[in-house]
N, C-alpha and C positions, 0 to 999 in steps of 0.2 A: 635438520630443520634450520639450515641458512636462509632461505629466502620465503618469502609467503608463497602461500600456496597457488600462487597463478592468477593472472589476469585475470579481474572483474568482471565480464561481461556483463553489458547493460544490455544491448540488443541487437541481433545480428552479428557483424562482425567489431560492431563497436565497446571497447572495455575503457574501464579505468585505467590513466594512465600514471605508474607509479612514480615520474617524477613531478605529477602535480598535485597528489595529495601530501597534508600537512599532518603530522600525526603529534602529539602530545599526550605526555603522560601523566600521570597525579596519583596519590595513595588515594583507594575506595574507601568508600563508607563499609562499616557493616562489619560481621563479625568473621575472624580470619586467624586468632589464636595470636601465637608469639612471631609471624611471620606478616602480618597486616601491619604493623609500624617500620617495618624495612620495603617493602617491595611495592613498587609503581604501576598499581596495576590494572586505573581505569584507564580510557582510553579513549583522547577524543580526537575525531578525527574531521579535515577541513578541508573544501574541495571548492577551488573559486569557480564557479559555475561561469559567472560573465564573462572571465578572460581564459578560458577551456578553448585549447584548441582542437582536442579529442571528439568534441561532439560538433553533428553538422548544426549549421547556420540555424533550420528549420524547429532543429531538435533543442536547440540552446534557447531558442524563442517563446520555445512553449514551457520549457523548465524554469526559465524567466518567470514568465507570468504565474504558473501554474505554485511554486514556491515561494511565492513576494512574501508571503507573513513569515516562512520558517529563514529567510535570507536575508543576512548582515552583511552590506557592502556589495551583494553580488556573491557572495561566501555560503554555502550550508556548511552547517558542523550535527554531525552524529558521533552520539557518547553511548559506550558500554560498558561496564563494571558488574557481568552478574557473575561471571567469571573469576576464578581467584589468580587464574593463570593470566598474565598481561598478553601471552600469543593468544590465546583462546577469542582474550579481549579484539585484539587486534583481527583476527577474523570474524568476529562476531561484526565490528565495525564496518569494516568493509563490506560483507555481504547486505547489511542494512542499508547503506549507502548505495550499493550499484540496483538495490533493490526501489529506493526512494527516487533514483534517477530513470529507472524504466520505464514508475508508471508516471512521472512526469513528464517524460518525453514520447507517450505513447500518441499513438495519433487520435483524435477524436472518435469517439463511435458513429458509425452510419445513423443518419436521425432515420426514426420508425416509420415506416410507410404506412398511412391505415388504411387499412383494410375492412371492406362492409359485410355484416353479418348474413348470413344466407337467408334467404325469406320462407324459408322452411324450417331451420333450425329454430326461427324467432317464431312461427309461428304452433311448433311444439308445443314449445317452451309453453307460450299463451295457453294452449287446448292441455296442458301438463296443470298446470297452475288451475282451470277451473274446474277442472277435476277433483283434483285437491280440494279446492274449496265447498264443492257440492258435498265429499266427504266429510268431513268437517261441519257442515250447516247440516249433516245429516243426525249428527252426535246430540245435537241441543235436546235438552229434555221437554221440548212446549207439547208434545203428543202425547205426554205419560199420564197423564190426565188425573 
């Protein structure tokens, strides 16, 4: 276990590139015995989105926009501590992260065409419905005399 476990992909043939994330470490919160006041094991991690040469033009444009609330400077940071293991931590991190950058960089969805309903289907539908309803007005008790 020298190295993480392989390139990020975000999408295609595009990944995280590991000399431009920023990784930092700190003691977790929470409970972890006699072994949680020595070991560094949340994990946060930083990835300057604005000055990324890893992603295309188009793709950097839309993570822009699409991240402005979660972005400091141009910077995201995702943090994970559920983990007691600081490696665990650090792949947990990184998958969130190449996970946060996909669907920000994904491309728009095709807007919906609409489409008109068949004029037999609607008019079912109608001949369904007063059927129904003749049953129903059939139920009222004014005949019972």
């Amino acid at each position: 276990m020298d190295g993480m476990s392989g390139p990020y992909v975000i999408r295609g043939s595009v990944s995280l590139p590991e000399a431009e994330l920023m990784w930092r470490f700190s003691r977790s919160s929470g409970p972890g015995g006699q072994h949680v006041n020595t070991s560094d094991s949340q994990v946060e991690l930083r990835f300057d989105v604005a000055a990324t040469e890893a992603l295309p033009e188009v793709w950097k444009q839309r993570a822009l926009q699409r991240l402005a609330g979660r972005l400091v400077d141009g910077v995201v940071t995702v943090r994970a501590s559920e983990h007691r293991s600081q490696w665990r931590n650090r792949e947990t991190a990184a998958v969130r992260l190449a996970t946060l950058l996909a669907e920000a960089t994904a491309p728009p969805p095709k807007p919906r065409k609409p489409t008109r309903i068949p004029r037999g289907i609607n008019e079912r539908r109608l001949r369904e419905k007063k059927q129904r309803s003749e049953t129903k007005r059939g139920r009222s008790g004014r005949d019972w005399g």
